[in-house]
N, C-alpha and C positions, 0 to 999 in steps of 0.2 A: 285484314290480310286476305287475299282473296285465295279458294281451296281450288284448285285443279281439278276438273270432271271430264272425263272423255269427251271430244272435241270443242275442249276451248281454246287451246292454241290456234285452231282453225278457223273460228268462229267472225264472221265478217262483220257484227258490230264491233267487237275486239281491233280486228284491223284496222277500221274506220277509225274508233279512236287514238291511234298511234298515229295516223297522219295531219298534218297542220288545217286549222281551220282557221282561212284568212291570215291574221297576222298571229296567232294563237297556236304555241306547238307545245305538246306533250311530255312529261317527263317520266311517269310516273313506273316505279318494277314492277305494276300488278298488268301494265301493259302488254306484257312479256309470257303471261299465264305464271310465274313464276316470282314471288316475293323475297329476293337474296340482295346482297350488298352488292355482287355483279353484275347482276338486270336493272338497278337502279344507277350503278355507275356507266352503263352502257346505254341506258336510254337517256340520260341527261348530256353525254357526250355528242349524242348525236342529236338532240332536240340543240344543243349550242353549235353544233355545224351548221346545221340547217337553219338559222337565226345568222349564221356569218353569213353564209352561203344567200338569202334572202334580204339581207342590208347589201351585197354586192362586195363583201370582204371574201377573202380566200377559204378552202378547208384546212383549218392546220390541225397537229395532233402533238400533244407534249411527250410523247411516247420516244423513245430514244428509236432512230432505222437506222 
């Protein structure tokens, strides 16, 4: 589990890790600086967008609008 220390959220290898390398995209909540059930369900929703979004499918969201 990773510990938060003053500027990691901001931290540019941090960033670089959250974004797609090739066909290779991220999931993980230690991405987020912050290890909770909602930074994991947040970062895997949007690592599967980005995986539609990059096969040439739409963005959808199961979220009721």
């Amino acid at each position: 589990m990773i510990v938060p220390t003053p500027g990691l959220r901001g931290d540019a290898a941090l960033a670089a890790l959250g974004t797609a390398q090739g066909r290779l995209h991220f999931a993980h909540a230690d991405l987020s600086a912050s290890s909770v059930f909602e930074e994991a369900y947040t970062r895997g929703t949007l690592a599967g967008q980005a995986v539609a979004q990059a096969l040439g499918g739409t963005e959808t969201s199961r979220r009721p609008t």
